[in-house]
Steps between C-alpha positions, in 0.01 A plus 500: 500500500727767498504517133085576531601724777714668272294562194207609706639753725857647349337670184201639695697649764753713309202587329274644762746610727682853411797460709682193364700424796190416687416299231817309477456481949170364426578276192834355773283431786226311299747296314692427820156350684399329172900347463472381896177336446561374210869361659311327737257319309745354268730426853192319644482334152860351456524373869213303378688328228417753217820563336289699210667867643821403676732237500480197724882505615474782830859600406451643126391868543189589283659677251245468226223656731747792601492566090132462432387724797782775424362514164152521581591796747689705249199465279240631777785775517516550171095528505505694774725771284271453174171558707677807629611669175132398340329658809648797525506632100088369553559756836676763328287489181389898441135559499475802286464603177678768345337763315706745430681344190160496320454865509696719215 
C-alpha cells in the first residue's frame, strides 16, 4: 500500500508544488496515514495467524518491515526531489525568442 501510495503521490507533488518543503510536508503526512493504515491491516492480519508480514514469536522486533518501509520512504523522498527539479526548469523555461542576434 504504501509503496502505491508512494509512486502515485511523491513524483506529482514535487512536481506541482513550487515550494518543495510543502511538498516534502505533504509527501510526510500522506505517507504517515498510508504507513498507519497500512500497520494496522497487516496487525489485524498476523493476530489472525498470518505470519506472511511479521513474525509469529511477539518478542522478535520487525526488523525486515522497518527496512522495506524506510526504503520505500526515501524513494517517495527522492521523487519528491526529482518532481521538484523537473517542475521547476518546466516553470522557469523562458518564453521568448530572441531576435536581436539575427539582425547584422
Amino acid at each position: 500500500m504504501i509503496a502505491i501510495v508512494t509512486v502515485l503521490f511523491a513524483f506529482p507533488l514535487g512536481f506541482f508544488l513550487r515550494n518543495r518543503i510543502s511538498a516534502y510536508v505533504a509527501y510526510i503526512a500522506i505517507f504517515g496515514y498510508s504507513f498507519t493504515f497500512q500497520t494496522l491491516y497487516l496487525l489485524r492480519a498476523w493476530v489472525g495467524n498470518n505470519h506472511s508480514a511479521f513474525s509469529p514469536d511477539p518478542d522478535k522486533l520487525p526488523l525486515d518491515y522497518l527496512a522495506v518501509t524506510g526504503a520505500i520512504y526515501v524513494v517517495g523522498f527522492l521523487l519528491v526531489t526529482l518532481g521538484h527539479r523537473l517542475g521547476s526548469k518546466r516553470r522557469n523555461r523562458t518564453q521568448a525568442v530572441d531576435l536581436d542576434a539575427a539582425t547584422n
